[in-house]
C-alpha positions in Angstrom: -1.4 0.6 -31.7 -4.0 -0.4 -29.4 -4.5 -3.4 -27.8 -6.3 -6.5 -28.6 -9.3 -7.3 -25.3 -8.9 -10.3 -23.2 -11.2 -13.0 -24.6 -14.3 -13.7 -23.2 -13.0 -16.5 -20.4 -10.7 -13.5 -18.7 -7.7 -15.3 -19.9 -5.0 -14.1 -22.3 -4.1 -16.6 -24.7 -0.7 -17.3 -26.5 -1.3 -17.0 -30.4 -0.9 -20.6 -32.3 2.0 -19.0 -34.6 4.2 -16.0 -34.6 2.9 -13.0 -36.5 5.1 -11.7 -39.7 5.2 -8.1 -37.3 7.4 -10.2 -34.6 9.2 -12.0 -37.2 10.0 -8.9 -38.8 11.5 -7.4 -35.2 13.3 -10.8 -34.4 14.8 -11.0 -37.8 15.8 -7.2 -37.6 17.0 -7.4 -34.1 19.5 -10.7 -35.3 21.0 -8.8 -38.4 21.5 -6.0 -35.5 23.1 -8.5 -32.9 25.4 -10.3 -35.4 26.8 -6.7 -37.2 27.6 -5.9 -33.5 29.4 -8.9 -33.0 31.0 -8.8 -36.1 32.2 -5.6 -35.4 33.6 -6.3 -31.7 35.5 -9.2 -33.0 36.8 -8.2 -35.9 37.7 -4.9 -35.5 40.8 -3.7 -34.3 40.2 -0.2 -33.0 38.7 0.0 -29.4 35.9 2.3 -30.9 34.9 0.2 -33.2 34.4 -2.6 -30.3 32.5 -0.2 -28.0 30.4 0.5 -31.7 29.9 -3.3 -31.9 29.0 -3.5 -28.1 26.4 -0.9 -28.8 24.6 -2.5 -31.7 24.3 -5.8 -29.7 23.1 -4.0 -26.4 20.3 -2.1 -28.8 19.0 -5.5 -30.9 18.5 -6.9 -26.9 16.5 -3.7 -27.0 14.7 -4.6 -29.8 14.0 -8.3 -28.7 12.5 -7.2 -25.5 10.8 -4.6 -26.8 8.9 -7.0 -29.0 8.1 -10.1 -27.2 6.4 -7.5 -25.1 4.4 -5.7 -27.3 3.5 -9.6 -29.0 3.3 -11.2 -25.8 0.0 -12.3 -24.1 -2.1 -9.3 -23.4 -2.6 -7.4 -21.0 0.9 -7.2 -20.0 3.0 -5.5 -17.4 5.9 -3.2 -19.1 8.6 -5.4 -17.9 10.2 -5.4 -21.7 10.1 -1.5 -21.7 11.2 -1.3 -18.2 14.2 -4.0 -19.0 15.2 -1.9 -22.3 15.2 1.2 -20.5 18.0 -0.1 -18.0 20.0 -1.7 -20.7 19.9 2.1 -22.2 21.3 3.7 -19.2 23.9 0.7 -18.7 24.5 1.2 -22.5 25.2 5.2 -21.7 27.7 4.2 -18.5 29.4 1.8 -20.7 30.1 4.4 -23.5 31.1 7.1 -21.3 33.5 4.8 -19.2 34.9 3.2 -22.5 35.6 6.5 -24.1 37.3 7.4 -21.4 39.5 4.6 -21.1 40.1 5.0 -25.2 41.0 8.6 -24.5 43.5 7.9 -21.6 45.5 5.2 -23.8 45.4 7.1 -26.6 47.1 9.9 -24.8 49.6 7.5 -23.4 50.2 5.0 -26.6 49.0 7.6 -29.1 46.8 4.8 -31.0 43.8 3.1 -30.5 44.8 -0.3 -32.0 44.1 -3.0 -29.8 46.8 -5.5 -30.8 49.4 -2.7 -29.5 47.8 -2.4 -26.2 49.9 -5.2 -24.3 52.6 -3.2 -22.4 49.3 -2.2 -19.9 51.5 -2.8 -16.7 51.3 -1.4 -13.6 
């Protein structure tokens, strides 16, 4: 999509209402965000919770993916820029949580959260 000039003062203005476009991401992004919470709260397998974690890390994504693209124009790519980090964090977080899944599965032979409170030293 290509963007909309600067009017003719030089000045980007902020539109008067949101557009049914942004609605449609915001609304999207919030059934994203509360699944993922849902599912980290709820659920009692620690993949499930890293799943949740993931679906709340991407509708963040989402969000700042389209107040930039709505935003006042031109703008720098600070949404795109923020969204790429949170993928690379999102990456580190998965590959550090399946690890520590994996090494208290081998010890505990389950994945069920509730059973995970002899973790002594």
């Amino acid at each position: 999509m290509a963007r909309t000039p600067l009017p003719a003062g030089g000045t980007p203005t902020l539109p008067e209402t949101m557009t049914p476009a942004l609605q449609l991401f915001l609304i999207v992004s919030a059934a994203l965000f509360c699944i993922g919470l849902l599912a980290a709260l709820s659920r009692r397998h620690a993949i499930f919770i890293l799943i949740g974690i993931e679906m709340m890390l991407a509708a963040a994504g989402i969000n700042f993916i389209a107040f930039w693209r709505f935003g006042p124009q031109p703008a720098p790519p600070t949404g795109v820029m923020v969204t790429i980090f949170a993928i690379a964090i999102a990456a580190a977080e998965a590959a550090v949580g399946l690890a520590l899944v994996m090494a208290v599965y081998r010890h505990y032979r389950t994945t069920n959260v509730d059973q995970f409170d002899q973790l002594k030293g």
